[in-house]
C-alpha positions as protocol buffer text, in pm:
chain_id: "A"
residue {
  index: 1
  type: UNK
  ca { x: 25198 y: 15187 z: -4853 }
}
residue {
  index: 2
  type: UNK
  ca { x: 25079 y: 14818 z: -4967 }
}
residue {
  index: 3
  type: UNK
  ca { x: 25423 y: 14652 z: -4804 }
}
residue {
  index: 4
  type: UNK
  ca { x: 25368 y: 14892 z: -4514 }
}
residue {
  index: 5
  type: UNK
  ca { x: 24984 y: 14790 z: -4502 }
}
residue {
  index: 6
  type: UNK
  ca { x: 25089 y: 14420 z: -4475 }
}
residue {
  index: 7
  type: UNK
  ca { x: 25334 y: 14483 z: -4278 }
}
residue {
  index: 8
  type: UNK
  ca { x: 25116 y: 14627 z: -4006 }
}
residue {
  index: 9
  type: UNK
  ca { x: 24868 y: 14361 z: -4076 }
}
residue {
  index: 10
  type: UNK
  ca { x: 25158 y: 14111 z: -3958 }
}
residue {
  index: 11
  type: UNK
  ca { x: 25244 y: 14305 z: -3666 }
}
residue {
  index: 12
  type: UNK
  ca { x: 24916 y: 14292 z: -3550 }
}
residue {
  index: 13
  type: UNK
  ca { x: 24795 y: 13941 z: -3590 }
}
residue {
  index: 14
  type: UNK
  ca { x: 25098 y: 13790 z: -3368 }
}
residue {
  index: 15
  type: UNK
  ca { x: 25025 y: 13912 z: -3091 }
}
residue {
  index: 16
  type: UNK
  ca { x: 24703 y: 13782 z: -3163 }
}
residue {
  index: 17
  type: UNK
  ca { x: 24767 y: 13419 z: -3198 }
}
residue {
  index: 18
  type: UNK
  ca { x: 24990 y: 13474 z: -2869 }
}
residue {
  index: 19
  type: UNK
  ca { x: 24708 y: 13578 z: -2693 }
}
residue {
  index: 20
  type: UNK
  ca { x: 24424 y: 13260 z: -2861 }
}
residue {
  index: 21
  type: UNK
  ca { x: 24731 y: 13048 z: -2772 }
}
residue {
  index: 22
  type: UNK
  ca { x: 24769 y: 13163 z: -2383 }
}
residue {
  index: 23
  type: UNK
  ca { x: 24367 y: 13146 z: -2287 }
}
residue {
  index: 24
  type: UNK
  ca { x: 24393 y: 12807 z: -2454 }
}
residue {
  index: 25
  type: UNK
  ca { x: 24690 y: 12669 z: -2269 }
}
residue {
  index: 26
  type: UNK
  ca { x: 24505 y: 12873 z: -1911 }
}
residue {
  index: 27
  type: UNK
  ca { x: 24229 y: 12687 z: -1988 }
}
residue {
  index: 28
  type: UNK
  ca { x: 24292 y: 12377 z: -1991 }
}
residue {
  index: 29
  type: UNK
  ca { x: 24545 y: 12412 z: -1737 }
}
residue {
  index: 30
  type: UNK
  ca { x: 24218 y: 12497 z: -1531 }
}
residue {
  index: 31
  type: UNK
  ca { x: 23985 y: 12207 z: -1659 }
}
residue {
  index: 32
  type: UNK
  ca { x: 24300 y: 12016 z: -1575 }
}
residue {
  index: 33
  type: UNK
  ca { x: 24223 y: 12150 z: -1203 }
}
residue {
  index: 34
  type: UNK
  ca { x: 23900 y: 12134 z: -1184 }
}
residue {
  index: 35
  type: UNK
  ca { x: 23943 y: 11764 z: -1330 }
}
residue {
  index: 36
  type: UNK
  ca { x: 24144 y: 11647 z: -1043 }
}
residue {
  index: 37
  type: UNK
  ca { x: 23990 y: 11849 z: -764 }
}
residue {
  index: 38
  type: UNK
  ca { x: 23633 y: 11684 z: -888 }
}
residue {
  index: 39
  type: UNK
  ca { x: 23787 y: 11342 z: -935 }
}
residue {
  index: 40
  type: UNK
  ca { x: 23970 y: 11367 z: -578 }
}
residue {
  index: 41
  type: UNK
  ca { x: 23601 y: 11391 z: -415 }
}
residue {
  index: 42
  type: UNK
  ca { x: 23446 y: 11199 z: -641 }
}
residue {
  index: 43
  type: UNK
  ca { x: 23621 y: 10893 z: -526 }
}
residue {
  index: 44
  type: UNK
  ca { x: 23561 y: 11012 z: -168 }
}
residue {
  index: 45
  type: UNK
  ca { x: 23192 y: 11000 z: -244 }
}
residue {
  index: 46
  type: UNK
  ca { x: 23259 y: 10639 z: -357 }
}
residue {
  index: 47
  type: UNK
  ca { x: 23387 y: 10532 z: -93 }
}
residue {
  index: 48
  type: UNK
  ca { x: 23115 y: 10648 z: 138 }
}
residue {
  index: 49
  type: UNK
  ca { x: 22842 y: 10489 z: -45 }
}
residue {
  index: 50
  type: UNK
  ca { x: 23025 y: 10192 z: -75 }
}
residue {
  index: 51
  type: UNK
  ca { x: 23073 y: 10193 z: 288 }
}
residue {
  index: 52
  type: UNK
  ca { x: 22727 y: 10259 z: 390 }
}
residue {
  index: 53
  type: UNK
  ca { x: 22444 y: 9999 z: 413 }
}
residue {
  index: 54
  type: UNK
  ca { x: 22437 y: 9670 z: 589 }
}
residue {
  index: 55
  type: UNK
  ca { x: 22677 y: 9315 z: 544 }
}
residue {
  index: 56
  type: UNK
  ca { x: 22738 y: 9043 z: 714 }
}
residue {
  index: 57
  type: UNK
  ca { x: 23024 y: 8769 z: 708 }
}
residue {
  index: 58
  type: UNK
  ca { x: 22781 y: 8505 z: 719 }
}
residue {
  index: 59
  type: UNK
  ca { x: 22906 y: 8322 z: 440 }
}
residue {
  index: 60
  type: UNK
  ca { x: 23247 y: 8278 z: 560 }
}
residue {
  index: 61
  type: UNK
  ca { x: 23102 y: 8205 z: 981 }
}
residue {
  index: 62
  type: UNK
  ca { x: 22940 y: 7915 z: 761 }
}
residue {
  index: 63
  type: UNK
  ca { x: 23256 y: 7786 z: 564 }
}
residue {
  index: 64
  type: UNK
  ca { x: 23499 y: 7859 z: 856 }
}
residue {
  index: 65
  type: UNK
  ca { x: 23294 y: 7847 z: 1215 }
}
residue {
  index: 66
  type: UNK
  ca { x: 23656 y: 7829 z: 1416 }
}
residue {
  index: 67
  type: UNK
  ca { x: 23753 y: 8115 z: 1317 }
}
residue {
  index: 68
  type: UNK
  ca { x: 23497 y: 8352 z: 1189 }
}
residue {
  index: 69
  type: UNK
  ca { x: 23170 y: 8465 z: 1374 }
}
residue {
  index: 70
  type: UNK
  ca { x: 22848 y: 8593 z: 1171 }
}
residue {
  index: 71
  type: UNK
  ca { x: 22885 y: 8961 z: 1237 }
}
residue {
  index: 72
  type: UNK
  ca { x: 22677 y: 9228 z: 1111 }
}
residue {
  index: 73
  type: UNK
  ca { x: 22812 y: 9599 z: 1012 }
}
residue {
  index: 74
  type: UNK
  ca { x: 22577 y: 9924 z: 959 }
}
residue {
  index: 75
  type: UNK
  ca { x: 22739 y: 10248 z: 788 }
}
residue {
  index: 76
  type: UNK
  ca { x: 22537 y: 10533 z: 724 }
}
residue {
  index: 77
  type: UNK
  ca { x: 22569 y: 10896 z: 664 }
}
residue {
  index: 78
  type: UNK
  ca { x: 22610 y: 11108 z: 995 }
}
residue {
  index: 79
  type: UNK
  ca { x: 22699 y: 11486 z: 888 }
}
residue {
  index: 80
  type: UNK
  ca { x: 22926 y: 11692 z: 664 }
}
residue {
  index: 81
  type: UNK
  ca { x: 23258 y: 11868 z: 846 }
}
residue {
  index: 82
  type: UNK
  ca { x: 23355 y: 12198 z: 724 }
}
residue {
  index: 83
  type: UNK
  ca { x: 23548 y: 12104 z: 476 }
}
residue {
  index: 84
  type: UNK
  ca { x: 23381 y: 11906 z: 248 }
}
residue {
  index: 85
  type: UNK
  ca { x: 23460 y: 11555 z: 457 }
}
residue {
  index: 86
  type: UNK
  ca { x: 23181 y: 11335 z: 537 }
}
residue {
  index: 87
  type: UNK
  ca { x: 23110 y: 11162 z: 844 }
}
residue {
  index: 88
  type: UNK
  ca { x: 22964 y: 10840 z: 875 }
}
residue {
  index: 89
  type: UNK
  ca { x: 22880 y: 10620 z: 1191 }
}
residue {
  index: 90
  type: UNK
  ca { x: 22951 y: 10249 z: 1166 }
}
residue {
  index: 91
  type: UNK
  ca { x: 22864 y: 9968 z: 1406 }
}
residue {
  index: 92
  type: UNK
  ca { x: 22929 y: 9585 z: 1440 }
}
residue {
  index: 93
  type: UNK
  ca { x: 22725 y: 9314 z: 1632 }
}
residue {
  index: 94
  type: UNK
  ca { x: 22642 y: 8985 z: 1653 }
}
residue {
  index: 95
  type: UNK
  ca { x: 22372 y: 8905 z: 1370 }
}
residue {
  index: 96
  type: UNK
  ca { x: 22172 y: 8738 z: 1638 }
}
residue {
  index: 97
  type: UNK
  ca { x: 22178 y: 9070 z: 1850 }
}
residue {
  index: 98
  type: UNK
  ca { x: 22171 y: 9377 z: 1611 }
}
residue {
  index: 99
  type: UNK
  ca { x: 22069 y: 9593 z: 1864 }
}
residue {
  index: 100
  type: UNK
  ca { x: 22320 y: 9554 z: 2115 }
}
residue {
  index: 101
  type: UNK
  ca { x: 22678 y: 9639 z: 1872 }
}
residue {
  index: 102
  type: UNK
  ca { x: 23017 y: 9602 z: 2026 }
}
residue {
  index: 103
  type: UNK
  ca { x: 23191 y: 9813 z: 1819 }
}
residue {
  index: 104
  type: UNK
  ca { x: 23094 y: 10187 z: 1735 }
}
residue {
  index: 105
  type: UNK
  ca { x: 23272 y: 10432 z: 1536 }
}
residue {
  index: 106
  type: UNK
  ca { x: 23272 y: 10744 z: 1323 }
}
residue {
  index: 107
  type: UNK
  ca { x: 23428 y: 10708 z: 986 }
}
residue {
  index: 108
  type: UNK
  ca { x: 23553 y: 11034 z: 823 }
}
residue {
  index: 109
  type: UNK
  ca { x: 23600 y: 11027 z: 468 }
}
residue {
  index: 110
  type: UNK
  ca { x: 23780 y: 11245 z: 224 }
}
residue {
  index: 111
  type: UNK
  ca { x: 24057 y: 11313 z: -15 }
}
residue {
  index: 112
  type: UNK
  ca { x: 24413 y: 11199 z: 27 }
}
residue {
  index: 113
  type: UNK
  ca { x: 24644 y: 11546 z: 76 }
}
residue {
  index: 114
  type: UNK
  ca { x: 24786 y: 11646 z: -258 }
}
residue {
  index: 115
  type: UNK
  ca { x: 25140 y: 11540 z: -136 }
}
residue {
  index: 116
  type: UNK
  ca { x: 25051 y: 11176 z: -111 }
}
residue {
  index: 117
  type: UNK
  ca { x: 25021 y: 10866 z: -339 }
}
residue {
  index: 118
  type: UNK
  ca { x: 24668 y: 10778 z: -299 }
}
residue {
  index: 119
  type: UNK
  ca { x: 24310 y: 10836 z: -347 }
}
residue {
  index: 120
  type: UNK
  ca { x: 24131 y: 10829 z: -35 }
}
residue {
  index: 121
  type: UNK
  ca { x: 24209 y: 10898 z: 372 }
}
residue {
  index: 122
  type: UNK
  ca { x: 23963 y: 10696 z: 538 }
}
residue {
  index: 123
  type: UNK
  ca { x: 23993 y: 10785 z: 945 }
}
residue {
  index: 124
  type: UNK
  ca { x: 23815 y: 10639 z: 1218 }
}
residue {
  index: 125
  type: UNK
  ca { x: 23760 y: 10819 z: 1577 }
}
residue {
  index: 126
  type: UNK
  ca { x: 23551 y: 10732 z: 1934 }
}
residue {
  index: 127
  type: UNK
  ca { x: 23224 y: 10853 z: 1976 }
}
residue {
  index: 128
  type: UNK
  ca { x: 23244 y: 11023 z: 2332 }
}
residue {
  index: 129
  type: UNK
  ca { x: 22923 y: 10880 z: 2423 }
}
residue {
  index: 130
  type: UNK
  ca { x: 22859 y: 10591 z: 2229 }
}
residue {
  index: 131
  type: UNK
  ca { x: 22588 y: 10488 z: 2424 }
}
residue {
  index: 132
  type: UNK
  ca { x: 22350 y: 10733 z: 2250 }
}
residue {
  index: 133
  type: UNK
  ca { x: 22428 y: 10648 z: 1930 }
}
residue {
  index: 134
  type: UNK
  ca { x: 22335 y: 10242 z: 1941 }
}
residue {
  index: 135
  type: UNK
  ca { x: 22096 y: 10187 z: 1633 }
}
residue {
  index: 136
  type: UNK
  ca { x: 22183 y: 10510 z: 1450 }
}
residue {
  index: 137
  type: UNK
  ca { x: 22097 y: 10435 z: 1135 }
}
residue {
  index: 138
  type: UNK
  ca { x: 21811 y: 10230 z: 1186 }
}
residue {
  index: 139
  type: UNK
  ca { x: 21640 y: 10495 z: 1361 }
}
residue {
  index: 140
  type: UNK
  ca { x: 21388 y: 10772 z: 1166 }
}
residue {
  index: 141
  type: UNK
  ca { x: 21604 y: 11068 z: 1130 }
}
residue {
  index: 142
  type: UNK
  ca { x: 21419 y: 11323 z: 1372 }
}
residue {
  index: 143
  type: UNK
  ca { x: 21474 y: 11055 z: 1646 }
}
residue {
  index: 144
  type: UNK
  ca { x: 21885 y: 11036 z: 1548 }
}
residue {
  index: 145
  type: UNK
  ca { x: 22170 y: 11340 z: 1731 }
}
residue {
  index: 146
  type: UNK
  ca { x: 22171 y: 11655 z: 1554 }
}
residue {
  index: 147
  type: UNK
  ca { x: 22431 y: 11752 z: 1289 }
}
residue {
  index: 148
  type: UNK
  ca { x: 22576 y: 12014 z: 1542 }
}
residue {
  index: 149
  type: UNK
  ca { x: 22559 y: 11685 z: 1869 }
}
residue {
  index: 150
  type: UNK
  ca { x: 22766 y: 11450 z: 1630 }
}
residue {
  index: 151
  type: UNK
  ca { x: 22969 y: 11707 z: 1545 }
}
residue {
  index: 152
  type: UNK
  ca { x: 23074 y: 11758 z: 1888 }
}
residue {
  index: 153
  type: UNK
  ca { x: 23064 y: 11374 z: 1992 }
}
residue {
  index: 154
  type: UNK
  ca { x: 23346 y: 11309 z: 1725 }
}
residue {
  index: 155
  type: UNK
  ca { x: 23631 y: 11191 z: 2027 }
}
residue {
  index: 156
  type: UNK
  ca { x: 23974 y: 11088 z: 1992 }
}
residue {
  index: 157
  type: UNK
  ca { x: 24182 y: 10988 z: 1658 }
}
residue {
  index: 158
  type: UNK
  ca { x: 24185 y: 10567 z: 1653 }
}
residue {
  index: 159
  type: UNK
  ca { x: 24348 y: 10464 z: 1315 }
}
residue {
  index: 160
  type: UNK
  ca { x: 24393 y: 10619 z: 922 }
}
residue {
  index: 161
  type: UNK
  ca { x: 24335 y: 10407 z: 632 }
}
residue {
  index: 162
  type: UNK
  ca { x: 24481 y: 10516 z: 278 }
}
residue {
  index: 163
  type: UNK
  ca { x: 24279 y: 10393 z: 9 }
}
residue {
  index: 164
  type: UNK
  ca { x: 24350 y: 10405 z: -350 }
}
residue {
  index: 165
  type: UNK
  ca { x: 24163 y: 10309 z: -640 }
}
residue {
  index: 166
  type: UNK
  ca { x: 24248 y: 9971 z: -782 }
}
residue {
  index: 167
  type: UNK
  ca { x: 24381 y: 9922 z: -1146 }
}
residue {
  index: 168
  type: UNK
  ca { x: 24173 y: 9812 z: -1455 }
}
residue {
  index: 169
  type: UNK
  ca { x: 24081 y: 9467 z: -1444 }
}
residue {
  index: 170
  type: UNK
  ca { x: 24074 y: 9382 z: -1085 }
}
residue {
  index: 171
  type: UNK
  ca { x: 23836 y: 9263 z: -860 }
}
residue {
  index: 172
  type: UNK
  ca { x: 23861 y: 9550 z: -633 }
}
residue {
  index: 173
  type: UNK
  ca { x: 23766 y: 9875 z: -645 }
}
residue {
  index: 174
  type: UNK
  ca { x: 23980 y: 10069 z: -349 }
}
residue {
  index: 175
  type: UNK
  ca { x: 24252 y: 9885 z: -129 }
}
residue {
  index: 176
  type: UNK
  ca { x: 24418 y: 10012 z: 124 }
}
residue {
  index: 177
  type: UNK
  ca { x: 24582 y: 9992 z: 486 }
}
residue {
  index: 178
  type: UNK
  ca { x: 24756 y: 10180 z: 785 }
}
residue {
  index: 179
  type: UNK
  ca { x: 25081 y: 10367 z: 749 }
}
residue {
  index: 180
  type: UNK
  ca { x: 25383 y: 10120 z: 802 }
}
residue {
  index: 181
  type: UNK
  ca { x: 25405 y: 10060 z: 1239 }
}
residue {
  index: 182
  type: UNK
  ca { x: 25001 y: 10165 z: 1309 }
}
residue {
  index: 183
  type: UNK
  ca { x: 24832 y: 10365 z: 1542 }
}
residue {
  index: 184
  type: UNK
  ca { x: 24858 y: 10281 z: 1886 }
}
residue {
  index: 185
  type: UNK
  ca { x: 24629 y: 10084 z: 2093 }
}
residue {
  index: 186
  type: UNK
  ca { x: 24627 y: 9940 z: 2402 }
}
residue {
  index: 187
  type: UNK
  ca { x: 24324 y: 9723 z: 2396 }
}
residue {
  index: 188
  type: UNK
  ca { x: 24428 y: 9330 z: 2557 }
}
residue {
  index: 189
  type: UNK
  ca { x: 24800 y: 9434 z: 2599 }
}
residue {
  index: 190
  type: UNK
  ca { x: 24854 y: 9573 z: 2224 }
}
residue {
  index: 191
  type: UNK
  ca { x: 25078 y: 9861 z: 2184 }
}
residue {
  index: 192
  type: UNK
  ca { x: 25011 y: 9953 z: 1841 }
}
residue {
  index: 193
  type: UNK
  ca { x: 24733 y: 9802 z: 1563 }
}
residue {
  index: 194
  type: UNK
  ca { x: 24712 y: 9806 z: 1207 }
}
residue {
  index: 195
  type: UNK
  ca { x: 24405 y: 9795 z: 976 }
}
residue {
  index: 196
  type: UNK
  ca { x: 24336 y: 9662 z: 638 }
}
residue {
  index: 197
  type: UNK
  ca { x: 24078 y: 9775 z: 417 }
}
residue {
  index: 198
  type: UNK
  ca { x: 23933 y: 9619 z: 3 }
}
residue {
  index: 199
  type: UNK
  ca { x: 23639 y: 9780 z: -141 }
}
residue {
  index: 200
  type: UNK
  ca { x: 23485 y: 9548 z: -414 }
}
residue {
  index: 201
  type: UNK
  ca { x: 23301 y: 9582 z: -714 }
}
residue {
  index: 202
  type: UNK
  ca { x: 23050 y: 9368 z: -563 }
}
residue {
  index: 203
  type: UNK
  ca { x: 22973 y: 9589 z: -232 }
}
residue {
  index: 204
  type: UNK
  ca { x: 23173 y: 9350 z: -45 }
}
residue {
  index: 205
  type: UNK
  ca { x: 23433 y: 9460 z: 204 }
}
residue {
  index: 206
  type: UNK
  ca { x: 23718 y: 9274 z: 312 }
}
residue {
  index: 207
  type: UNK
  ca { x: 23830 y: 9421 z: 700 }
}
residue {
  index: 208
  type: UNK
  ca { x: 24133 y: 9283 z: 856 }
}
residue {
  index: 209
  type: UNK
  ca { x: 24218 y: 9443 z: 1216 }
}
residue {
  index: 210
  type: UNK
  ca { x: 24519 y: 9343 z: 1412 }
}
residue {
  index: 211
  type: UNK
  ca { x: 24685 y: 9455 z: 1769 }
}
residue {
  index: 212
  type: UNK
  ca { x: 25016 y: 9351 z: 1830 }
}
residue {
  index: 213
  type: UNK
  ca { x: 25251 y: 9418 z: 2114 }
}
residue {
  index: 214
  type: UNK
  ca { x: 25597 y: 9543 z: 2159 }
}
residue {
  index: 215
  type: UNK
  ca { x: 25782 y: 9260 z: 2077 }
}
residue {
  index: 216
  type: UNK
  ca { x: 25525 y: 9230 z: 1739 }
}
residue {
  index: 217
  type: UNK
  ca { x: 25307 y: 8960 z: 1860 }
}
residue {
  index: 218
  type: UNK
  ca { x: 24977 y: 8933 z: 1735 }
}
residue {
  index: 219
  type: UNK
  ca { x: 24717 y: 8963 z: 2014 }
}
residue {
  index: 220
  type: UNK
  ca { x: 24401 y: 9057 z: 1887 }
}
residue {
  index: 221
  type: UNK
  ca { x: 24247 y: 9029 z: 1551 }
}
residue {
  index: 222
  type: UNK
  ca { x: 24240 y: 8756 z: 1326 }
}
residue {
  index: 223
  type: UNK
  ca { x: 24515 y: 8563 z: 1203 }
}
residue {
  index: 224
  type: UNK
  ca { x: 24346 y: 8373 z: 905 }
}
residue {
  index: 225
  type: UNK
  ca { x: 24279 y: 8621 z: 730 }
}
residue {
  index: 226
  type: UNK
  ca { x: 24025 y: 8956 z: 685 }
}
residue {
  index: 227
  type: UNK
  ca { x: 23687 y: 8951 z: 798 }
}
residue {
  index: 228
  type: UNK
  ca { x: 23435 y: 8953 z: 450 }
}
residue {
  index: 229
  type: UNK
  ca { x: 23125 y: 9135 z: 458 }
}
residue {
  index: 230
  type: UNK
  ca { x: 22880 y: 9140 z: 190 }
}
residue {
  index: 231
  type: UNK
  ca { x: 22538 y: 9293 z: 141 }
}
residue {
  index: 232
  type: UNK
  ca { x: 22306 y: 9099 z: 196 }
}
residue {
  index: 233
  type: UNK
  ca { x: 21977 y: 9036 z: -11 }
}
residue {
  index: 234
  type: UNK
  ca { x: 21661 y: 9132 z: 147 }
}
residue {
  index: 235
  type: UNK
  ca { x: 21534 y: 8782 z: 141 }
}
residue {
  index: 236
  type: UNK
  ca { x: 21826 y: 8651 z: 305 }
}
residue {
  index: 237
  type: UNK
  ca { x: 21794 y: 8936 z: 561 }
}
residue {
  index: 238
  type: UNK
  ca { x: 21427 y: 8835 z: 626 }
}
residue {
  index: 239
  type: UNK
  ca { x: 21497 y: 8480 z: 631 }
}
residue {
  index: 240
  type: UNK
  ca { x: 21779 y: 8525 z: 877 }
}
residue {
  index: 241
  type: UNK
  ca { x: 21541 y: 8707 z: 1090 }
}
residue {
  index: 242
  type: UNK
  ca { x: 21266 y: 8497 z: 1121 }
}
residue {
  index: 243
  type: UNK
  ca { x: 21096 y: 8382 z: 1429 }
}
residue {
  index: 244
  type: UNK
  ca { x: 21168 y: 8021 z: 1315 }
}
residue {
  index: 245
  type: UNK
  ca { x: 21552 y: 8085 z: 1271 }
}
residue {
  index: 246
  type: UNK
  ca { x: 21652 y: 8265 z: 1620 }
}
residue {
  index: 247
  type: UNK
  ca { x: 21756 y: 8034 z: 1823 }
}
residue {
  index: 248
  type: UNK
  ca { x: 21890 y: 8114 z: 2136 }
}
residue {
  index: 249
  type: UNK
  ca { x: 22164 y: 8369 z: 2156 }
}
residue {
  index: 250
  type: UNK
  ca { x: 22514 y: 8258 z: 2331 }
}
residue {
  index: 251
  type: UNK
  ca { x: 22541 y: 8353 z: 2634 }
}
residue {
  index: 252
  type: UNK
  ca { x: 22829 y: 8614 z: 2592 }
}
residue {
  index: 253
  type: UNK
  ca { x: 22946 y: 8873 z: 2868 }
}
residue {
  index: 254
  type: UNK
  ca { x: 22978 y: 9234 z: 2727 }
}
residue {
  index: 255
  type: UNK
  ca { x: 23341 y: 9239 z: 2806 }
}
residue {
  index: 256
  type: UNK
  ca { x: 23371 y: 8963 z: 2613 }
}
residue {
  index: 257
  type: UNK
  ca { x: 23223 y: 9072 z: 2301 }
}
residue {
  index: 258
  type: UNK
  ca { x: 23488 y: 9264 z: 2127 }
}
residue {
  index: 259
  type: UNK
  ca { x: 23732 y: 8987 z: 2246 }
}
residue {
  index: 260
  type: UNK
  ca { x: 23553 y: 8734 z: 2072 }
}
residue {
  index: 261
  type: UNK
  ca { x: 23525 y: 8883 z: 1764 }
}
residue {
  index: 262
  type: UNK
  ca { x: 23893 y: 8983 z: 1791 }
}
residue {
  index: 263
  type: UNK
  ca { x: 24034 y: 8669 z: 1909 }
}
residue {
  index: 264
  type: UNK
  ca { x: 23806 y: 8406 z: 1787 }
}
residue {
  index: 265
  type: UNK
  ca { x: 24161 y: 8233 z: 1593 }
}
C-alpha cells in the first residue's frame, strides 16, 4: 500500500510539473509578443514626436549661403488612421515667409511589416487641396480640418522612408532612406527620386531629397549634402522674428520656390 501510495503520488505530480512548465513557457512566449508588438509602436510614437515641432537650417544657410537657404519646417499631429498609424502634416518655407510654405505634405507613421528589417515606415502623400491646409499647425484647433476632412484629403502615395533605430553609441537615433531605385517623380524632368532621412538625439533632422532622371542624373535636390534642421530656441525664434531683423524678402516667383530650395547647388 505505502510503495503503491508513493507510487501514485509520483504519477500524479508529473503531470503536474508538465503543466507549471507549459503556462510558463506560454507565458512568456506571450510577454515576448506583447514585448515586440509594444516596442514596434513605441518607436513609431518616437518618431512622430521627434518629427513634430518647428527647425530651421539656419545654421548651415549661415556657414554655407551657396548652397543652403534658411528654411523653416512645421510637423504636427493631424489624425489617427484605423489602424493605429498616425498622421502628421508637415510644411517647409522660407523663414522670412512662414506663412506662405512651398512644400506641404502628410506624413504617415507606423511600424515596419513584420517581414522586414527595420523599425519604422515613414510615408509621405499629397494633400488634395493643399491650399486649405497652409498654417495647420499654427492655427487653434477648432479653426484646423476635421479628423474625418484630413482623412479624406490624404491624396496620392509620393515616397516611403524605412527607418530603423540606430545602434548604442551613436549620434543618431533613427536613419533611414528609400528602397534601392525610388519612387517616381516627375517634377523638373526627374523620373524617379530618392529620400534620406537621420533622426538625432538632439531633435535635429538631417533631410536629403534628390530627383534624378533616366540616365541617373541628378536634377533636383542638393548635391552637397542633406538639408539640417534643428529646433530652434525660443529666443532665437523671437529674435529671428523681430521687426528689426526682417528685412526685405527676395523677390521669388511661386514657381520658383520649390526650385530654389531644390536646386540652390
Amino acid at each position: 500500500m505505502g510503495t503503491d501510495s508513493n507510487s501514485s503520488g509520483g504519477g500524479f505530480q508529473a503531470p503536474g510539473l508538465v503543466l507549471k512548465a507549459l503556462v510558463l513557457v506560454g507565458g512568456a512566449l506571450f510577454l515576448k509578443r506583447l514585448r515586440k508588438s509594444t516596442t514596434q509602436w513605441d518607436h513609431a510614437r518616437v518618431v512622430a514626436e521627434a518629427l513634430s515641432g518647428e527647425k530651421f537650417s539656419q545654421e548651415q544657410a549661415c556657414r554655407d549661403p551657396d548652397n543652403y537657404f534658411n528654411l523653416r519646417i512645421l510637423t504636427c499631429p493631424a489624425t489617427d488612421v484605423v489602424d493605429g498609424s498616425q498622421v502628421l502634416y508637415f510644411e517647409q518655407a522660407f523663414w522670412r515667409t512662414p506663412q506662405k510654405p512651398f512644400r506641404q505634405r502628410f506624413y504617415m507613421v507606423k511600424p515596419c511589416p513584420r517581414e522586414m528589417r527595420c523599425d519604422v515606415e515613414l510615408s509621405s502623400y499629397a494633400i488634395r487641396d493643399a491650399e486649405v491646409y497652409k498654417n495647420f499647425c499654427d492655427r487653434m484647433k477648432d479653426q484646423r480640418p476635421k479628423t474625418e476632412e484630413v482623412n479624406e484629403d490624404i491624396a496620392e502615395h509620393l515616397t516611403t522612408i524605412h527607418l530603423s533605430h540606430c545602434e548604442r553609441g551613436n549620434r543618431c537615433l533613427y536613419k533611414g532612406s528609400t528602397p534601392p531605385g525610388g519612387f517616381p517623380n516627375s517634377w523638373n524632368g526627374a523620373s524617379h527620386c530618392t529620400s534620406e532621412l537621420t533622426i538625432h538625439k538632439n531633435g535635429e533632422l538631417q533631410m536629403w531629397d534628390r530627383g534624378y532622371d533616366d540616365e541617373e542624373n541628378q536634377v533636383w535636390g542638393s548635391k552637397e549634402g542633406p538639408y539640417i534642421f534643428k529646433p530652434a530656441p525660443s529666443s532665437t525664434y523671437n529674435e529671428m522674428f523681430s521687426p528689426m531683423n526682417l528685412t526685405p524678402t527676395l523677390n521669388i516667383r511661386d514657381e520658383d520656390k520649390e526650385g530654389s530650395y531644390s536646386m540652390n547647388e
